[in-house]
N, C-alpha and C positions, 0 to 999 in steps of 0.2 A: 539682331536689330532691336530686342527688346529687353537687351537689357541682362541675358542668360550666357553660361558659359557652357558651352555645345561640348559634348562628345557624342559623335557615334559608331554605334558598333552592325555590325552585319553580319548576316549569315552564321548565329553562335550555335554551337553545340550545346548537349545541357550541361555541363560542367560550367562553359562562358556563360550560358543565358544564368546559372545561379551566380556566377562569381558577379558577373556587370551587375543586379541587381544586389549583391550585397554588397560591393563598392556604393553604390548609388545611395543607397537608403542608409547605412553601418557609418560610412565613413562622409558621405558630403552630403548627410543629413544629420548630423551631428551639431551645428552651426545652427543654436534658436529659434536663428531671425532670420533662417534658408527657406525658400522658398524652391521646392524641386517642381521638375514639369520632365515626367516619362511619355515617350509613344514608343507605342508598342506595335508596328508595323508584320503582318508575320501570320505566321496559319495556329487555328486555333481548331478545337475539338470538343464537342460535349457528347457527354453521356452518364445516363443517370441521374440529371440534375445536375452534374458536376463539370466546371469548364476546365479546359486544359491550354496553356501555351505552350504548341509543338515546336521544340528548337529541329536544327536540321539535321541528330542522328535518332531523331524517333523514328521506331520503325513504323510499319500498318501499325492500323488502334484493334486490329485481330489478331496482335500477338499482343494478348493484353498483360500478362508481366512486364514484358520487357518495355511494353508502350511509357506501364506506372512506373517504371524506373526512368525513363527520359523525358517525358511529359514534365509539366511545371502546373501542379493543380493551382488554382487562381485562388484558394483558400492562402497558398503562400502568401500571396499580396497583401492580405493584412495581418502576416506574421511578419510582413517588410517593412511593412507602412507604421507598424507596432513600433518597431525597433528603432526607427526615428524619434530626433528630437527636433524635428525641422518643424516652424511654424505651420508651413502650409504644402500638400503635398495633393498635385493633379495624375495623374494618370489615365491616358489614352488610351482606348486597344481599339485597335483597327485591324477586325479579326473575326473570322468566327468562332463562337464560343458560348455557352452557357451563360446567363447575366445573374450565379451565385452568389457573385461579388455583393450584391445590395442587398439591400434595406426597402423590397420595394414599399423683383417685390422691394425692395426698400424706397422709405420716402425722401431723403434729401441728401444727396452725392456724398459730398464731407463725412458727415456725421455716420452715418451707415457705411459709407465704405469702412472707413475707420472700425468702429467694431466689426463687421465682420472680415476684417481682414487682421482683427488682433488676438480673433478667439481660433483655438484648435480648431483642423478641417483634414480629413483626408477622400477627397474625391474620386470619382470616376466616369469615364465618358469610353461606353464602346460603340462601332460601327453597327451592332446587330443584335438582336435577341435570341435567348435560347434554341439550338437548332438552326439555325438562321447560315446559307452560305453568304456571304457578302461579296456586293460586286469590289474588284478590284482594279475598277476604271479612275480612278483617281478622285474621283467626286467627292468620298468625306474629307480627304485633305485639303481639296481645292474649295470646299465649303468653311474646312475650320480655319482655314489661311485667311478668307475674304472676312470672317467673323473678328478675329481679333487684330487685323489691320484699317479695320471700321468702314470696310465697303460694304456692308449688309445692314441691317436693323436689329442685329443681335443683343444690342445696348436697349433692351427693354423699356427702362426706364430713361432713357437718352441722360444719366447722367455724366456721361465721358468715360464710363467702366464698364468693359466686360466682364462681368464675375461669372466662373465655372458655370455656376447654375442657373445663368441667362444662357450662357454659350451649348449647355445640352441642351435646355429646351429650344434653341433655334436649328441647333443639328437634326435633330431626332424630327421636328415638325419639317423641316426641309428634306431627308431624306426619305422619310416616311411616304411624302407628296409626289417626288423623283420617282420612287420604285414603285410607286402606286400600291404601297402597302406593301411590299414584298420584303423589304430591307427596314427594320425599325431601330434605331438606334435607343440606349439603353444610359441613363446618366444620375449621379444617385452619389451617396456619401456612406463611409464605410459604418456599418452598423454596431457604432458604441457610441455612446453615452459623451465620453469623454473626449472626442474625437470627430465629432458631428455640427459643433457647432458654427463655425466662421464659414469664409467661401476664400476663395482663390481668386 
């Protein structure tokens, strides 16, 4: 409905969870002026400081070889996100998992959407913080659904745009409220230089 051409996949192993991700990012982020939008639905793991997305032949995380052979460290993400030549690249995890991935307002619609929507950006929005189990009631999807079909106040600045970096800060401040602290969601832009600037 907004505009995206959907595939999705389910239940991957880590062969499919690397391959769907270098399809996604390799080849139909290739295209300048693409715009990608990943969710990442799915069990996640941390330890160490270090997040992991478990595809479904990981085994325990107490058989730790064989875990780091199936496991998918979230450091890949922006050896993924790298590899693109796509304008603008969001990515979801709705999961738990380590928030490694980061780094831990505009005044007139037009003119600010426009540049930040013409500068490099590769973002991110997860369900939870480091250690964090997340519930798996439906709530941060049914929260991010009502956000960018404009039944909430996610549009900070009511310019008629949700930009990524409104849409974390109304996630993370709504969930946060729900679980009464328990569940903090995590949202953040990938830590380069070159690569940091626009929104989504």
């Amino acid at each position: 409905a907004k505009g995206f051409d959907v595939t999705l996949k389910t239940n991957l192993n880590s062969k499919e969870l690397n391959q769907a991700f270098e399809e996604f990012f390799y080849e139909s982020g290739q295209d300048p002026e693409a715009r990608l939008f990943l969710w990442y639905a799915g069990h996640g793991y941390s330890e160490r400081g270090e997040g992991f997305l478990v595809p479904v032949d990981a085994p325990d995380p107490g058989e730790r070889g064989d875990f780091l052979r199936t496991a998918m460290s979230l450091r890949r993400m922006g050896e993924y996100m790298r590899g693109s030549d796509a304008r603008h690249i969001l990515s979801v995890f709705d999961s738990c998992f380590a928030g490694t991935i980061f780094n831990v307002g505009r005044s007139k619609a037009p003119p600010a959407i426009t540049h930040a929507t013409t500068r490099l950006v590769r973002q991110f929005l997860t369900s939870g913080e480091a250690g964090q189990e997340v519930s798996d009631d439906g709530l941060f999807r049914k929260l991010f659904m009502r956000a960018i079909n404009g039944d909430t106040d996610a549009d900070a600045n009511h310019d008629g745009y949700v930009a990524a970096s409104e849409l974390g800060l109304f996630i993370t401040n709504e969930i946060t409220n729900y679980s009464n602290g328990a569940q903090t969601p995590r949202n953040g832009k990938l830590n380069d230089p070159e690569l940091n600037q626009g929104d989504f």
